[in-house]
C-alpha positions as CSV (number, residue, x, y, z in Angstrom):
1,X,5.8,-1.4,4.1
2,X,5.5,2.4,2.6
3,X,5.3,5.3,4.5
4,X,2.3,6.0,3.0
5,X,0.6,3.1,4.0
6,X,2.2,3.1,7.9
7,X,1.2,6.3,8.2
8,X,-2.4,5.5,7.2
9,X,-2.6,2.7,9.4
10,X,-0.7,4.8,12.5
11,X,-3.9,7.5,11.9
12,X,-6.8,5.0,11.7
13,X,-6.1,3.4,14.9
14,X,-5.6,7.2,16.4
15,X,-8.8,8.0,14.3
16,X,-10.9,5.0,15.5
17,X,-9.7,5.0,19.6
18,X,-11.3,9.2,19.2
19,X,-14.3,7.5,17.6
20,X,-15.4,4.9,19.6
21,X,-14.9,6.5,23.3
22,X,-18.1,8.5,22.5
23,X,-19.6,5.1,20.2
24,X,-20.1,2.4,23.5
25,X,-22.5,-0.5,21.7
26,X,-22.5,1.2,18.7
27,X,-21.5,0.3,15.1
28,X,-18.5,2.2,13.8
29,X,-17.1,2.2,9.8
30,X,-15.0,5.0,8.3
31,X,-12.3,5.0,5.6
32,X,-9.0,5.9,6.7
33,X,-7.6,6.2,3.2
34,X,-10.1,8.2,2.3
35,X,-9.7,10.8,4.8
36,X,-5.8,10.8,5.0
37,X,-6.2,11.7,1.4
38,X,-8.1,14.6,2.2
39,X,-5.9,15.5,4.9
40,X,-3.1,15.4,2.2
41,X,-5.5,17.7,0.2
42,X,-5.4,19.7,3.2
43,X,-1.3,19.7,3.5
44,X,-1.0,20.8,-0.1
45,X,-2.4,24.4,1.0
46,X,-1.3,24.3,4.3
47,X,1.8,25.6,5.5
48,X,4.5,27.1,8.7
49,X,2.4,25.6,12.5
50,X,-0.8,24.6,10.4
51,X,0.9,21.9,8.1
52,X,3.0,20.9,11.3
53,X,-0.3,19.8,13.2
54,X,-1.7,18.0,10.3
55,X,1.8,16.2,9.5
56,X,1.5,15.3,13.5
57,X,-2.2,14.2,13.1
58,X,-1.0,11.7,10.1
59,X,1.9,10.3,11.9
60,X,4.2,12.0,8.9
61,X,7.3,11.9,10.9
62,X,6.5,8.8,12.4
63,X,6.8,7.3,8.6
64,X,9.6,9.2,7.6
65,X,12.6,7.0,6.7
66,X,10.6,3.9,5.4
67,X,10.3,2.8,1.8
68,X,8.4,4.9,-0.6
69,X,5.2,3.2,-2.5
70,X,6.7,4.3,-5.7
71,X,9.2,1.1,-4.7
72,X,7.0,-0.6,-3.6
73,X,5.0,-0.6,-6.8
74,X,7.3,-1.7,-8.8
75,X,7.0,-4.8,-11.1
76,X,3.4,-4.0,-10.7
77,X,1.1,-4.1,-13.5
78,X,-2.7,-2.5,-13.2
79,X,-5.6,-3.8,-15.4
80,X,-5.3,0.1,-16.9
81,X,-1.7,0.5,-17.2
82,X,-1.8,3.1,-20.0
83,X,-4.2,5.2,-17.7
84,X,-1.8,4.4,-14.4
85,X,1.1,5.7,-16.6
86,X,-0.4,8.7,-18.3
87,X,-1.4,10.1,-14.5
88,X,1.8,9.3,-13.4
89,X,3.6,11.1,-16.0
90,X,0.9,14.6,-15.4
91,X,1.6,15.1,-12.2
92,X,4.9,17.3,-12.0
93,X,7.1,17.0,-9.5
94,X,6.8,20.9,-8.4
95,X,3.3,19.6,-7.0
96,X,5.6,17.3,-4.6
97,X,6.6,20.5,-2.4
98,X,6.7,18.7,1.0
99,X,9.5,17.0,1.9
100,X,8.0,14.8,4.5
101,X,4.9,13.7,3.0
102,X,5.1,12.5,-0.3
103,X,2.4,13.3,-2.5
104,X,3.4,11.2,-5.4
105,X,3.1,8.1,-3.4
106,X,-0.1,9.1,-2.2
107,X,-1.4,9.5,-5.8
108,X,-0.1,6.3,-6.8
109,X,-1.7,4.4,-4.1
110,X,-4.7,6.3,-4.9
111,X,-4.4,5.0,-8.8
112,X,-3.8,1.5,-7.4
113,X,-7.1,1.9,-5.3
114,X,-8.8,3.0,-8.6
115,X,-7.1,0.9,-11.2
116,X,-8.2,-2.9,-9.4
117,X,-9.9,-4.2,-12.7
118,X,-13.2,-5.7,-13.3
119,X,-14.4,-7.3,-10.0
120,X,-13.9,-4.4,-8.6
121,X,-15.6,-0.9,-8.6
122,X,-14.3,1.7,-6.2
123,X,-15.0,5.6,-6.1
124,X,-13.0,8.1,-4.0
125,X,-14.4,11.8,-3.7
126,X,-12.7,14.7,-2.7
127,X,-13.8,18.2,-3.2
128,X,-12.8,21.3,-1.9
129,X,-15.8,24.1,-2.0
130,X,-14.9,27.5,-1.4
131,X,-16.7,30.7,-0.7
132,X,-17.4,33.2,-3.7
133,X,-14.6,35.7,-3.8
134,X,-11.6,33.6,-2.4
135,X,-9.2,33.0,-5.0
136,X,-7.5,29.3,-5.3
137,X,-3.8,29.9,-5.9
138,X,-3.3,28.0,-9.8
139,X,-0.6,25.6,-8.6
140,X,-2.6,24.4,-5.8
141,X,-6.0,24.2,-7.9
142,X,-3.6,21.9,-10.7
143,X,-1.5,20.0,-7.7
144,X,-5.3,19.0,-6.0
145,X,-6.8,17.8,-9.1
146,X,-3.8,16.1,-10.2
147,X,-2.8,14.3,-7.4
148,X,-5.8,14.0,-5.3
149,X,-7.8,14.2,-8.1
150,X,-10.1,16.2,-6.2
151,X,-12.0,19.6,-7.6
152,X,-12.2,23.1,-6.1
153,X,-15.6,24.9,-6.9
154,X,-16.7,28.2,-5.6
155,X,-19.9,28.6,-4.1
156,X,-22.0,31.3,-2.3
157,X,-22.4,30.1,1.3
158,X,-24.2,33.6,1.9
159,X,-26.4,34.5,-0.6
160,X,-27.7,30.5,-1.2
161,X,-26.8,28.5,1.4
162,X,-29.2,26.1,0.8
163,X,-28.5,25.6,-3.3
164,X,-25.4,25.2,-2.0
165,X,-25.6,22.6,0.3
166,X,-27.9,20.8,-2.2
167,X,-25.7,21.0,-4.9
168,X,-22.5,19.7,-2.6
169,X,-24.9,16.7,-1.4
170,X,-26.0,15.6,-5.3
171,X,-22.3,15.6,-6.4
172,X,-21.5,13.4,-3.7
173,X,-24.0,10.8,-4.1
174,X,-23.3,11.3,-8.2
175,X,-19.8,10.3,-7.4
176,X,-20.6,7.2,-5.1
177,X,-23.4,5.9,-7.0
178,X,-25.9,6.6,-5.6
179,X,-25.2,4.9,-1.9
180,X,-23.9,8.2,-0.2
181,X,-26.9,10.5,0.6
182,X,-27.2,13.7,1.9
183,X,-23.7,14.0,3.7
184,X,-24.2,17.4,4.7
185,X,-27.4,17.4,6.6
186,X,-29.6,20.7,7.3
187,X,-27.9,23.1,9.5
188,X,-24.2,21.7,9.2
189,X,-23.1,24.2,7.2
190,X,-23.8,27.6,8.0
191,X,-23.7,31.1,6.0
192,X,-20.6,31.8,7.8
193,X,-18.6,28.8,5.9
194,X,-15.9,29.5,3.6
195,X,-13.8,26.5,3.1
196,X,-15.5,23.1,3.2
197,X,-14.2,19.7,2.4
198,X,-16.4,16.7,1.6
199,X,-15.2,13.2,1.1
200,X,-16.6,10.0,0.8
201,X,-15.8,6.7,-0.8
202,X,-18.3,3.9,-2.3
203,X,-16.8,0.3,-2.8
204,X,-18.0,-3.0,-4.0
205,X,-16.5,-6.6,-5.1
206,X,-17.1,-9.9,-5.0
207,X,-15.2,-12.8,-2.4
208,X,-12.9,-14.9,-3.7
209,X,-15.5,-18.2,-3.3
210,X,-19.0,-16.1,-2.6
211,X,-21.1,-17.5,0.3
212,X,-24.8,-19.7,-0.8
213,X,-27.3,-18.2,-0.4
214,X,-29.3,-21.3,0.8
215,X,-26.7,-21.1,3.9
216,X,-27.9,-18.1,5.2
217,X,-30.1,-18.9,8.0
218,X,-30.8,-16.6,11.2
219,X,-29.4,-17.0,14.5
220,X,-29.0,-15.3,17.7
221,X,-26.1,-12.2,17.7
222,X,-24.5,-11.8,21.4
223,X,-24.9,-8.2,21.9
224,X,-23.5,-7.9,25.6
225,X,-24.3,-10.3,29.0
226,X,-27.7,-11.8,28.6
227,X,-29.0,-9.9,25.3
228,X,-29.3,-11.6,21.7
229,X,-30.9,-10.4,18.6
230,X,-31.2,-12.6,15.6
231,X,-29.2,-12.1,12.3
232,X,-29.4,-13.4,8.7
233,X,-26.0,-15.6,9.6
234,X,-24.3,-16.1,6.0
235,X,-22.1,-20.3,6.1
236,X,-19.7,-21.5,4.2
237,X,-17.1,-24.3,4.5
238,X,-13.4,-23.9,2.8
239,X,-9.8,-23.3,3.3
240,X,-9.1,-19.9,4.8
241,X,-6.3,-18.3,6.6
242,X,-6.7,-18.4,9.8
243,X,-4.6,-16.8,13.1
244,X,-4.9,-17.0,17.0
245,X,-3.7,-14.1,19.5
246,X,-3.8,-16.6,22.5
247,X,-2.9,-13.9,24.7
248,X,-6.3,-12.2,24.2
249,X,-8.0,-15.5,22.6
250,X,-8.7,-13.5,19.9
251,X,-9.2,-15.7,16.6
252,X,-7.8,-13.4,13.0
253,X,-10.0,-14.7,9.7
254,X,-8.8,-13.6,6.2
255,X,-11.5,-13.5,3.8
256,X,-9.9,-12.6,0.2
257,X,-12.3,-10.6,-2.1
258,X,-11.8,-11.5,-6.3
259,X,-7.9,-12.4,-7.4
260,X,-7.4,-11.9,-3.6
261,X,-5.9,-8.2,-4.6
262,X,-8.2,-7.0,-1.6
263,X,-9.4,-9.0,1.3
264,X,-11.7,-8.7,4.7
265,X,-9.8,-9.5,8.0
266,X,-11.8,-10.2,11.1
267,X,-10.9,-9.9,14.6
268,X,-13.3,-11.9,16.5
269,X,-12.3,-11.8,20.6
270,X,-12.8,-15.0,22.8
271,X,-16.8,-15.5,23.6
272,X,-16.4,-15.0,27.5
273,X,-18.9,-17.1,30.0
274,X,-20.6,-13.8,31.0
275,X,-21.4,-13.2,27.7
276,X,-19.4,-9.7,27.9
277,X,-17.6,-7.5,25.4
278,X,-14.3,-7.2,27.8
279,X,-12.5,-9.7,24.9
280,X,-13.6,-6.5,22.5
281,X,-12.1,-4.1,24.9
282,X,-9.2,-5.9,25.7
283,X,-8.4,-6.2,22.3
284,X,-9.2,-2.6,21.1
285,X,-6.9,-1.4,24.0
286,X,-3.7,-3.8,22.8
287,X,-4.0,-2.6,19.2
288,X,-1.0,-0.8,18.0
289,X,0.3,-0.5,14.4
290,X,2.7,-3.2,15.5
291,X,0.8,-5.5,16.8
292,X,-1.7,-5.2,13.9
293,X,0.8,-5.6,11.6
294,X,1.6,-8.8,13.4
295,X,-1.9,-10.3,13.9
296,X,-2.7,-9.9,10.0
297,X,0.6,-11.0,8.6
298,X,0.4,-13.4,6.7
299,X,3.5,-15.4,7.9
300,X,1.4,-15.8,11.7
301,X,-1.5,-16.8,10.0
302,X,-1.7,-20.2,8.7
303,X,-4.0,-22.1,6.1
304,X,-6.8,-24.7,7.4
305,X,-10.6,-25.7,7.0
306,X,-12.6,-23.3,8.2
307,X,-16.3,-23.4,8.9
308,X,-17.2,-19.3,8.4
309,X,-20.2,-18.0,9.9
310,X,-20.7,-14.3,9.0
311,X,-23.8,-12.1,9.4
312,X,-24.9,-10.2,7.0
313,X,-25.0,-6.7,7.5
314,X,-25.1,-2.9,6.1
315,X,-23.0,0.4,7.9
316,X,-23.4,3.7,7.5
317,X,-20.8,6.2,9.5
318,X,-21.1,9.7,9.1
319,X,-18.6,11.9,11.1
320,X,-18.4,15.9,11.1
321,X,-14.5,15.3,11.7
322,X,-14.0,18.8,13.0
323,X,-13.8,18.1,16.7
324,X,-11.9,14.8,16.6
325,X,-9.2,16.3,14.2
326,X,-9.0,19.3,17.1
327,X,-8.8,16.7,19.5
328,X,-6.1,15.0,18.0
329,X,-4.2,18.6,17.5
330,X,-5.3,20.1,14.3
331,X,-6.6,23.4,15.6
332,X,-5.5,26.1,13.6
333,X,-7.0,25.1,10.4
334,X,-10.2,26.1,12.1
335,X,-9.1,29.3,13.7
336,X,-9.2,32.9,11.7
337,X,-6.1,33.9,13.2
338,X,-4.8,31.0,13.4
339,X,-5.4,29.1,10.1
340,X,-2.5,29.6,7.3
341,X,-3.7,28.6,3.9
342,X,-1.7,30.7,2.2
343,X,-0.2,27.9,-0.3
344,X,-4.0,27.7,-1.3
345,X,-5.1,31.1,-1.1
346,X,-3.4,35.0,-0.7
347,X,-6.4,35.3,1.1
348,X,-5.9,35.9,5.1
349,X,-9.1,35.0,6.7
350,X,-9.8,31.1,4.9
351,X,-10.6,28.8,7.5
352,X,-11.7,25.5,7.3
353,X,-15.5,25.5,8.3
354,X,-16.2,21.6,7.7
355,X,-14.8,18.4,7.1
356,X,-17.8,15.4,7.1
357,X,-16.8,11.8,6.2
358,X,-19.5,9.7,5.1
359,X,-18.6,5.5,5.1
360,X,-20.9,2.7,3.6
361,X,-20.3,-1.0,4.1
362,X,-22.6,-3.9,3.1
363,X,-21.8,-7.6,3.5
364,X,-23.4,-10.3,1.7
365,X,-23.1,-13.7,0.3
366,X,-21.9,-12.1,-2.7
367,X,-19.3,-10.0,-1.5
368,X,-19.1,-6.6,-0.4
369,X,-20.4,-3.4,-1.0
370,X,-18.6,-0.2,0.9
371,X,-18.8,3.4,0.1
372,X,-17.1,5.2,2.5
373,X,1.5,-2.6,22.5
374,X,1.3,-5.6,25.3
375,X,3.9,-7.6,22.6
376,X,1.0,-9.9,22.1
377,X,2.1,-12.9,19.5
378,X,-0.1,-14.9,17.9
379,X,0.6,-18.9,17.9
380,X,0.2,-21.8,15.9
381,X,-2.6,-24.1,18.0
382,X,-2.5,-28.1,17.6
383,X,-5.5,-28.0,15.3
384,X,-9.0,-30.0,15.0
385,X,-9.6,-31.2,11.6
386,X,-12.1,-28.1,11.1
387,X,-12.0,-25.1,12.6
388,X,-15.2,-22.9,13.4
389,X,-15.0,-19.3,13.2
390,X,-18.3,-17.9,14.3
391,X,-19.0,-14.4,14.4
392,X,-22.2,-14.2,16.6
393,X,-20.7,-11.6,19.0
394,X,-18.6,-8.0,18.4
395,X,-15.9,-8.3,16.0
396,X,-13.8,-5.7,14.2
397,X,-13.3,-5.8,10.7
398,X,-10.4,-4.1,8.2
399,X,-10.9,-4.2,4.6
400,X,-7.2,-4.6,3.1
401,X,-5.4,-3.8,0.4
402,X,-2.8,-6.7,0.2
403,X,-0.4,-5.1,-2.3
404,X,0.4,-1.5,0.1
405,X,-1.1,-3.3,3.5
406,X,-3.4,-0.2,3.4
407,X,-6.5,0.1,5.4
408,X,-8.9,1.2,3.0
409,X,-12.2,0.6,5.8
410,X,-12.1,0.1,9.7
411,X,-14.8,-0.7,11.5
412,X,-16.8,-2.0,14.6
413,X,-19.7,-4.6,14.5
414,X,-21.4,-4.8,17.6
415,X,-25.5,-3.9,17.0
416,X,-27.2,-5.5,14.5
């Protein structure tokens, strides 16, 4: 397990328990790759107390010490290995100034993300835009485009506020084809804004064996006690890899997308007699980074029949990230005399204004479209012949990369 990816993992479970305090019965979906990597943007330009709070916000030190990706992704070939190597060679190793975080391995995952062949599209977009008259120091412009592969373009917050945040929202839906719209709504930014960061991420692929269409039919979605609503529920019948946390009677699905280099886990709670989301609760509040790398291991999980009901559905999260990053201790990045960007700029006063996250997920019988501790074990039931999984209540769902164990989507399914 990298430090890359642990550290990912350690800040989405952080990231989601901010989230979904303020989110009761409502859907969440965000991608914690995508904004770590824009909190590594962040860190490139960042230094003295304000690197130190986001370092602490990405669990840096809490990775320290653990295997880089670069070892990790060894022996690994890409469908684009020329490209993978060509990057890899650009990016000099004077761009790796931080000796905790390593921005190398964070590129390379990137590249794996981006490099996952035909069945797969995926589109990761960080920019940096920056008020007219703040100049970008040249090794940090070079270092963000080469290992983030992110852009920094000046515009006048000021004098066109509006052309600005226009031309910020088309660049963004250019760059996720079309799915990600308007991520900075009306009034969001403000003529006062001098640094603001937009990310978002659009992802699609097929499953492994897709779902029939002729399958789908509708049936009633458990939202909490007595109330239903109907969903298109998607069926199909086949060997899966399957888990059981009997201490919360919480069953673990794996669904694998194409070549199984990425796949959807699903943690569906125990359907309680009341008809209640307690199992959801209960499960939310026992969910460390160790015990989810126990539940989706793939040693605890074991291979069976499965009969998979799924609903269909389509998420949108949008999140102005600035008060949950302040609430989890990155404060000085957004305060004047505070705020030291000095890696990025000579200028004093740079602040960042903004930081929105925009998230799209869509499941379907074809596959998926995205853009954007209690020591509980899991055990190995006697089995029936064929197990059911039906997901007709609130479940959680992870989209995976199997290679890293990175998270590249989280998310909550609760309201139809």
């Amino acid at each position: 397990m990298g430090s890359v990816s642990r550290m990912i993992t350690e800040f989405s479970l952080d990231l989601y328990n901010k989230v979904n305090r303020t989110a009761e019965g409502q859907n969440i979906v965000f991608s914690p790759v995508s904004i770590s990597s824009s909190l590594g943007l962040l860190l490139l330009g960042a230094e003295n107390n304000t690197a130190a709070q986001i370092k602490k916000v990405l669990h840096i030190s809490d990775a320290a010490g653990t295997t880089s990706l670069e070892t990790e992704l060894e022996g690994v070939v890409p469908e684009n290995k020329s490209e993978l190597s060509q990057e890899r060679e650009s990016s000099p190793s004077l761009c790796n100034t931080d000796g905790d975080l390593n921005h190398e391995a964070f590129h390379s995952l990137l590249l794996q993300l981006q490099n996952l062949g035909k069945d797969y599209v995926l589109s990761l977009a960080n920019n940096l835009f920056i008020q007219q008259g703040f100049e970008p120091k040249q090794k940090y412009l070079m270092c963000s485009k080469e290992l983030y592969r992110a852009a920094l373009e000046t515009m006048d917050f000021q004098r066109a506020l509006e052309a600005s945040r226009l031309k910020i929202n088309d660049w963004v839906e250019s760059e996720t084809q079309g799915k990600i719209k308007e991520l900075f709504a009306p009034g969001v930014i403000d003529s006062h804004a001098v640094l603001v960061l937009a990310n978002a991420i659009y992802f699609k692929a097929s499953w492994e064996h897709k779902f029939d269409a002729k399958n789908t039919v509708q049936r009633d979605f458990k939202l909490h006690q007595n109330e239903r609503k109907p969903v298109e529920m998607m069926y199909q019948k086949g060997t899966f890899k399957l888990g059981y946390i009997e201490e919360l009677g919480t069953q673990v699905l794996e669904i694998p997308y194409a070549q199984k280099l990425l796949s959807m886990f699903i943690l569906l709670p125990g359907d309680k007699e009341d008809g209640s989301t307690s199992g959801l609760e209960q499960t939310e509040s026992t969910m460390t980074y160790e015990n989810l790398m126990l539940w989706l291991s793939s040693e605890h999980m074991f291979e069976t029949t499965v009969e998979v009901y799924l609903p269909r559905f389509k998420l949108e999260g949008t999140f102005n990230l600035n008060e949950v990053l302040k609430e989890m201790g990155m404060t000085d990045i957004f305060t004047e005399s505070k705020a030291d960007l000095s890696a990025l700029s000579s200028e004093k006063s740079l602040v960042l204004s903004n930081i929105v996250h925009k998230a799209y997920v869509e499941v379907s019988e074809e596959g998926t479209t995205a853009a954007a501790a209690t020591g509980a074990t899991i055990v190995r039931r006697s089995l029936p012949l064929v197990e059911v999984f039906m997901a007709d209540r609130p479940f959680l769902f992870f989209i995976w990369h199997n290679l890293t164990n990175s998270i590249l989507f989280f998310g909550k399914f609760c309201s139809p």
